[in-house]
C-alpha positions as CSV (number, residue, x, y, z in Angstrom):
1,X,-157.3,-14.4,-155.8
2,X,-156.7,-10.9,-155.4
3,X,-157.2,-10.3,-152.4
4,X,-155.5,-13.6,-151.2
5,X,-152.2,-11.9,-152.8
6,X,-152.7,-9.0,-151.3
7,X,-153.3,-10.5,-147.6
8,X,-150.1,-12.5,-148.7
9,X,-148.2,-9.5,-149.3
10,X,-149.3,-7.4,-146.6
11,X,-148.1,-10.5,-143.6
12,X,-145.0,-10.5,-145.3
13,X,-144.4,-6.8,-145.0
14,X,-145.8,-6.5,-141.6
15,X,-143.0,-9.7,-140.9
16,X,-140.6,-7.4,-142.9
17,X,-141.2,-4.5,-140.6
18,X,-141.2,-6.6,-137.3
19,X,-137.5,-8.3,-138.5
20,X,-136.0,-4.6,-138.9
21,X,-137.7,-3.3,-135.9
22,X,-135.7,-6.2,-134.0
23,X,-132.8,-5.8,-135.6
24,X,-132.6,-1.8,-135.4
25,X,-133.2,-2.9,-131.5
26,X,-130.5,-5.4,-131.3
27,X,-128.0,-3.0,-132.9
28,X,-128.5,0.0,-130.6
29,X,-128.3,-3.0,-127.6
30,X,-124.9,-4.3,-129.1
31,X,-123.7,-0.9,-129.5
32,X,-125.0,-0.2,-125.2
33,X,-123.2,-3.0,-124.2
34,X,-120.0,-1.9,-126.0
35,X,-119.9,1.3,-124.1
36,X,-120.6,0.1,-121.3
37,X,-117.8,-2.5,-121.4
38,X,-115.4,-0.2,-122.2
39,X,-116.4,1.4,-118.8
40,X,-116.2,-1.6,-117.3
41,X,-112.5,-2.1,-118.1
42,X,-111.7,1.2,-118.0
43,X,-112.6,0.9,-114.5
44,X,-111.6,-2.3,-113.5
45,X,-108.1,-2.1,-114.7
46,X,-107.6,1.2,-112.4
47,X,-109.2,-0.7,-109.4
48,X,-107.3,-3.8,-109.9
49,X,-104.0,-1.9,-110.6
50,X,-103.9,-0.2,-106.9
51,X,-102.5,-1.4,-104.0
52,X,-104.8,-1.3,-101.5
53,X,-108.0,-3.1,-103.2
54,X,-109.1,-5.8,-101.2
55,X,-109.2,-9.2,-102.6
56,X,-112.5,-9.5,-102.9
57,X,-113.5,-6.8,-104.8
58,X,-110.6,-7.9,-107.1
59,X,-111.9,-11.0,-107.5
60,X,-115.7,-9.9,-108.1
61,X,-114.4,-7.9,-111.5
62,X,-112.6,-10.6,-112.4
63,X,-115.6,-12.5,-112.3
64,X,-117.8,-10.6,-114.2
65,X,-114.8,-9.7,-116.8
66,X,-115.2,-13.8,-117.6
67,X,-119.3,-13.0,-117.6
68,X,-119.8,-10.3,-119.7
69,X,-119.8,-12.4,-123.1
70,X,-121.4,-15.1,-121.8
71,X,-124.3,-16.5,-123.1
72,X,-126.1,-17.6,-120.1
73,X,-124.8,-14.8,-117.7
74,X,-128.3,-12.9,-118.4
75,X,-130.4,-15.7,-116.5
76,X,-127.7,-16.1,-113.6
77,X,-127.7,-12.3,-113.5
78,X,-131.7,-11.7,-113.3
79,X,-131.7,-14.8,-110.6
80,X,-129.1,-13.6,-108.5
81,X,-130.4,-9.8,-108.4
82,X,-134.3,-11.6,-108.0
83,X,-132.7,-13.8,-105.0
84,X,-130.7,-10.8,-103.9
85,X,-133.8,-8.4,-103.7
86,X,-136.6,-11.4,-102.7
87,X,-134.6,-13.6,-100.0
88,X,-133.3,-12.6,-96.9
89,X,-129.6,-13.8,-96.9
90,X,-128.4,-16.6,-95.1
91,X,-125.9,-15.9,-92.0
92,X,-122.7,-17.1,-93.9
93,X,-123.9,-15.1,-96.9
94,X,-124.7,-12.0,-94.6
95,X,-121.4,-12.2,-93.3
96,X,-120.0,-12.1,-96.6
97,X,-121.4,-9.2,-97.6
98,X,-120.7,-7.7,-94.3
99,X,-117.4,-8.0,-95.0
100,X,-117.3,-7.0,-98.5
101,X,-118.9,-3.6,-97.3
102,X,-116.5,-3.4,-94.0
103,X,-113.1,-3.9,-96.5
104,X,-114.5,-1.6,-99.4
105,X,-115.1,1.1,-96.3
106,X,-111.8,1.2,-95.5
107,X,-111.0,2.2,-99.4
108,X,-109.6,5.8,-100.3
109,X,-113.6,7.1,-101.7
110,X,-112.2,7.2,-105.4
111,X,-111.6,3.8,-105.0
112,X,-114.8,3.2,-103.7
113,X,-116.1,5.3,-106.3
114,X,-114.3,3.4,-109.5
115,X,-115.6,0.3,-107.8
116,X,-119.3,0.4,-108.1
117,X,-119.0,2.4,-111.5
118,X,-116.9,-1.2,-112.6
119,X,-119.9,-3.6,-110.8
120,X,-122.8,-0.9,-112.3
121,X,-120.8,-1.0,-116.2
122,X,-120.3,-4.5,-115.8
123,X,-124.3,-5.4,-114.9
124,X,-125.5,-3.5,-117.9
125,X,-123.2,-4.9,-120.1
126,X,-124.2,-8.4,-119.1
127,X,-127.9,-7.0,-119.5
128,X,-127.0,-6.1,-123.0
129,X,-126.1,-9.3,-124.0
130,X,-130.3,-9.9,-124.1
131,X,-132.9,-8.4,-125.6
132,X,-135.8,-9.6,-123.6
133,X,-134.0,-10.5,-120.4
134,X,-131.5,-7.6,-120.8
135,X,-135.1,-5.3,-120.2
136,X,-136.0,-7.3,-117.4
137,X,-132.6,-7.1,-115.8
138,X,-132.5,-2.7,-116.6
139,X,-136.2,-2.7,-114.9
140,X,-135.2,-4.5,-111.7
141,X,-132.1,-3.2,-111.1
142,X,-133.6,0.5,-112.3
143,X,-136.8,-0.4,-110.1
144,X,-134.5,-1.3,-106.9
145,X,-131.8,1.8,-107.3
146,X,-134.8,4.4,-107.2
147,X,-136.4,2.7,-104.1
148,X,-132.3,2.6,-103.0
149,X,-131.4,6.0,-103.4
150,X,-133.1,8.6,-106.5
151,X,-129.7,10.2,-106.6
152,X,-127.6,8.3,-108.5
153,X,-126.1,4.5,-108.9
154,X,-122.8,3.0,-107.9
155,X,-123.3,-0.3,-107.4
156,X,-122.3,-1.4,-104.5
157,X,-125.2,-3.2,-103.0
158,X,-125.4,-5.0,-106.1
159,X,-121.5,-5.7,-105.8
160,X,-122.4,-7.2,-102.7
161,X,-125.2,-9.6,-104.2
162,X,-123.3,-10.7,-106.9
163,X,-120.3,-11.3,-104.4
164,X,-122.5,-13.3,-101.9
165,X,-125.3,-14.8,-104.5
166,X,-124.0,-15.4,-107.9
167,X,-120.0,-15.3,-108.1
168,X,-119.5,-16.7,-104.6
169,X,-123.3,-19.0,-103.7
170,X,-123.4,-20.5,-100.3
């Protein structure tokens, strides 16, 4: 009998343990994605409020602006960065992009700049909203920026996979 109650105790302390774990976890996640959505704004609202933006890149914040609370915008996120990286991109989507790159090019460089740091807040903001998928979505987008460039990350190629993939599909 003993021993029963002290099996009985010690599952619900390891359950105890495992609940606090997750929610010590969950807090420093919620806390993540409230920086990082701060930066998001921060940025977007400079980007948005020049002049010479073009359209599409205005319209890509605005998109993820309406995704960053949303509850399903983890799984569209992780598939369009997973079609992104895996599929080749169709010719109406290539052209997209192309263009997305070609009118971001012609952008003073802080633009440029405040751009990707807007797309690269916004994805780890959505990736916050997760605790399992927000991991996934850090290690694929982490995994494909060092094989991109170990300097540093702007994202603008994933600007133009959300553009082409997610916010715009063909």
């Amino acid at each position: 009998m003993a021993s029963q109650l002290t099996l009985a105790l010690c599952a619900v302390l390891v359950f105890v343990l495992a609940v606090g774990s997750y929610m010590k976890r969950r807090l420093r996640q919620l806390e993540t994605r409230e920086m990082y959505r701060e930066e998001f704004f921060s940025y977007a609202k400079w980007v948005v409020s020049r002049g010479d933006v073009p359209d599409a890149a205005v319209k890509l914040l605005l998109f993820l602006g309406r995704q960053l609370d949303a509850p399903t915008a983890p799984y569209a996120l992780l598939l369009a960065l997973l079609r992104g990286a895996a599929l080749e991109p169709q010719a109406n989507s290539a052209s997209r992009r192309t263009g997305l790159d070609a009118e971001m090019r012609r952008c003073p460089q802080d633009v440029r700049e405040a751009f990707g740091n807007a797309v690269a807040s916004g994805l780890m903001a959505i990736a916050a909203n997760s605790v399992v998928l927000g991991t996934v979505i850090r290690r694929v987008i982490l995994f494909r920026i060092r094989k991109r460039d170990g300097e540093g990350y702007d994202g603008t190629e994933d600007a133009n996979i959300i553009a082409t993939g997610w916010a715009n599909p063909a």
